[in-house]
PyMOL CGO cylinders between C-alpha atoms (Angstrom):
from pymol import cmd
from pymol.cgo import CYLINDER

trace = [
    CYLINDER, 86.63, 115.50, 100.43, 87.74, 111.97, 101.66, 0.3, 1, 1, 1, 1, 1, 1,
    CYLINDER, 87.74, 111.97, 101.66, 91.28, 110.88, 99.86, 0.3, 1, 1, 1, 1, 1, 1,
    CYLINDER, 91.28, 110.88, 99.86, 91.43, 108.03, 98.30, 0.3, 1, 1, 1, 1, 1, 1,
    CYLINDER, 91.43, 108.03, 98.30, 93.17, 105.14, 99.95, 0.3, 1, 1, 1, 1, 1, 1,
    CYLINDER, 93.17, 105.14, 99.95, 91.43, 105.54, 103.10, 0.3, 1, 1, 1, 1, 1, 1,
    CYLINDER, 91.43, 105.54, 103.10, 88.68, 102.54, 102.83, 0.3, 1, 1, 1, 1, 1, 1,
    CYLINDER, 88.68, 102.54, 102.83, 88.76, 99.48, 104.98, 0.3, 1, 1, 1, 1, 1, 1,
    CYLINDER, 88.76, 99.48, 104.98, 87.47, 96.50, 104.15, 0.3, 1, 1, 1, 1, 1, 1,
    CYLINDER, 87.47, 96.50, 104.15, 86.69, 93.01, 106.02, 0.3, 1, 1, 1, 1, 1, 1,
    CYLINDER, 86.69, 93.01, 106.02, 87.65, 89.85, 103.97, 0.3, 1, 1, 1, 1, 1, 1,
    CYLINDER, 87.65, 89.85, 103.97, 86.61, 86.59, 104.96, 0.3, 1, 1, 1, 1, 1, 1,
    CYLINDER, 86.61, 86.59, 104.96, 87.68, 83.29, 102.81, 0.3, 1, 1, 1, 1, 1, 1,
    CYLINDER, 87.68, 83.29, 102.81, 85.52, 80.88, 103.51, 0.3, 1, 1, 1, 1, 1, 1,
    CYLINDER, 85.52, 80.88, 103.51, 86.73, 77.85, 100.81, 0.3, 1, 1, 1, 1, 1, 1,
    CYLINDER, 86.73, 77.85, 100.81, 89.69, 77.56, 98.99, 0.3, 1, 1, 1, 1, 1, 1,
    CYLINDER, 89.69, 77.56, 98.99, 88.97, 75.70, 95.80, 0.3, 1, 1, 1, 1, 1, 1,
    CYLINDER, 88.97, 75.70, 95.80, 90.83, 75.23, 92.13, 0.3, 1, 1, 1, 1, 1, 1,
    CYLINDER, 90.83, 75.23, 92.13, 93.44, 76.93, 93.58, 0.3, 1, 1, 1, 1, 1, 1,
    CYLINDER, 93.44, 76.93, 93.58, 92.43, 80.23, 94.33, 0.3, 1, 1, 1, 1, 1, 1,
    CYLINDER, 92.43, 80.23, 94.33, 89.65, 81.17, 97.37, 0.3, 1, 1, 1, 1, 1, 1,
    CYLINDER, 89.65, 81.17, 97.37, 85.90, 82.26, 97.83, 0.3, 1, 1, 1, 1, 1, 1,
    CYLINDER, 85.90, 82.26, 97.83, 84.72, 84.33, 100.20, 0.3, 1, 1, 1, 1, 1, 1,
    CYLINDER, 84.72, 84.33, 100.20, 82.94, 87.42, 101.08, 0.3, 1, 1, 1, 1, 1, 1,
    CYLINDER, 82.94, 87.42, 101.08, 84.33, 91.47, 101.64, 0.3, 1, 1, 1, 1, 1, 1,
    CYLINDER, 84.33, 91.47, 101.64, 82.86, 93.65, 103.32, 0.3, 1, 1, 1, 1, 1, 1,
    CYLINDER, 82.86, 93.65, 103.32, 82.91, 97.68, 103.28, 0.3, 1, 1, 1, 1, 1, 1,
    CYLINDER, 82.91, 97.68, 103.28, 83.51, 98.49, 107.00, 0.3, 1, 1, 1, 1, 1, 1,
    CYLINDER, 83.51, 98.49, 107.00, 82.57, 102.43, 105.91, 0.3, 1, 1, 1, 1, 1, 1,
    CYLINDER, 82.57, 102.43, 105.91, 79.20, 101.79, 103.70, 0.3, 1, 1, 1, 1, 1, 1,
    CYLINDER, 79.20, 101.79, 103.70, 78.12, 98.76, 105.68, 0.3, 1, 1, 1, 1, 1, 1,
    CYLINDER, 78.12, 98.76, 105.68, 77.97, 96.58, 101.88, 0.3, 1, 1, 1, 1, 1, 1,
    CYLINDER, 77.97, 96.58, 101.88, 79.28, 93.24, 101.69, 0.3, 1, 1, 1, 1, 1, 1,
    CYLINDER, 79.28, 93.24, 101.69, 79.53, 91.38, 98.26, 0.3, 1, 1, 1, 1, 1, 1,
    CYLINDER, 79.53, 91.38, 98.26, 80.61, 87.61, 97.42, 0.3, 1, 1, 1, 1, 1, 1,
    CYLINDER, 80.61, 87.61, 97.42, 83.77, 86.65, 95.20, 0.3, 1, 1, 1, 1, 1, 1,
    CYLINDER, 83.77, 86.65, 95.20, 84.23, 83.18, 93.74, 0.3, 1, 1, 1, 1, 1, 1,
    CYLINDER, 84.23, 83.18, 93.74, 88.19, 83.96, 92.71, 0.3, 1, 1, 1, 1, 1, 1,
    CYLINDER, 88.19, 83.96, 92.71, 90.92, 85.98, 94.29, 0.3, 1, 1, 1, 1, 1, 1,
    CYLINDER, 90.92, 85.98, 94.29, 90.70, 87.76, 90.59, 0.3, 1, 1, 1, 1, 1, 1,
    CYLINDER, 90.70, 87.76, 90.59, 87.18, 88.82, 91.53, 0.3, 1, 1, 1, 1, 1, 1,
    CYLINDER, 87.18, 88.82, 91.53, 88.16, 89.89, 95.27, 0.3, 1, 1, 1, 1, 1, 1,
    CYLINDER, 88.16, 89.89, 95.27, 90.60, 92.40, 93.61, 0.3, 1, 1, 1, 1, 1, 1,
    CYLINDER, 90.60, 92.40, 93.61, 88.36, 93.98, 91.26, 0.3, 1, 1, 1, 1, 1, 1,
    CYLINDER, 88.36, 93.98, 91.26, 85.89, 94.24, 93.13, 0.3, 1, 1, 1, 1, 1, 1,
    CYLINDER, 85.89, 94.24, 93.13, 88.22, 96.39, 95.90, 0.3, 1, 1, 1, 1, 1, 1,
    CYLINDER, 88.22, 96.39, 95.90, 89.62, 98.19, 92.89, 0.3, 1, 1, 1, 1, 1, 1,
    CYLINDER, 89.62, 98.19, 92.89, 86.28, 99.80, 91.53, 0.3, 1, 1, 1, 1, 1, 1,
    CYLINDER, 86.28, 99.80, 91.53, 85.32, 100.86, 94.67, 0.3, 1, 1, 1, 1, 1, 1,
    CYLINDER, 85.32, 100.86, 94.67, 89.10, 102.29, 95.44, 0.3, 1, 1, 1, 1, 1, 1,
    CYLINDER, 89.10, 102.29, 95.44, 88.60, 103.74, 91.21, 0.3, 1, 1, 1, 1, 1, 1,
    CYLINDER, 88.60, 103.74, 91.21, 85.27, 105.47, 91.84, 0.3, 1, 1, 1, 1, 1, 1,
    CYLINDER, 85.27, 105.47, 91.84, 85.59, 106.47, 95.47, 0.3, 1, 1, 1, 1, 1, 1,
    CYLINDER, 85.59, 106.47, 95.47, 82.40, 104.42, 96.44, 0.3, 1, 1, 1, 1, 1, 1,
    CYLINDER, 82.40, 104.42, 96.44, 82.05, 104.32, 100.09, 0.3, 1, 1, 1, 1, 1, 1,
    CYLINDER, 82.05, 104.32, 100.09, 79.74, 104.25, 103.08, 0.3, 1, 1, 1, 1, 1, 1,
    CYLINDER, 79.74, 104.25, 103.08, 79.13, 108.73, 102.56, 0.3, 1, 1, 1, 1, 1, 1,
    CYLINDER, 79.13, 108.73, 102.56, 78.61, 108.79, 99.01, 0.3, 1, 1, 1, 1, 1, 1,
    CYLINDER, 78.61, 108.79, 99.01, 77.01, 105.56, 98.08, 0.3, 1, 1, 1, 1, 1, 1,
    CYLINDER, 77.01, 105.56, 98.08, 75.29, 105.03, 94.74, 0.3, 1, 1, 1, 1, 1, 1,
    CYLINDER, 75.29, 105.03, 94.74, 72.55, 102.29, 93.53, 0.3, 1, 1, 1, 1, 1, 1,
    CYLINDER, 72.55, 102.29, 93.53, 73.68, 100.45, 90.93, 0.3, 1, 1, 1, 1, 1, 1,
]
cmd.load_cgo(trace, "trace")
């Protein structure tokens, strides 16, 4: 079993607008990448993959 903690991921801002940045992550591990409109976003969208160990071995749909 993979500890947590061990995901890397690839973010790329691409605009900063109304003061905070859009951009897009990537999962280096399950090859996914997702777009976030806020730096909010960015960080919850790391944190439910670093909450339900979602990565590139054990990845679910939906």
């Amino acid at each position: 079993m993979k500890p947590h903690g061990g995901e890397t991921f690839l973010v790329q801002i691409r605009n900063t607008q109304n003061a905070t940045w859009q951009g897009t992550v990537a999962w280096t591990d399950g090859r996914k990448q997702e777009t976030f409109r806020s730096a909010l976003e960015l960080i919850k969208l790391i944190d439910s993959v670093l909450s339900t160990g979602e990565s590139g071995d054990d990845q679910q749909d939906g």
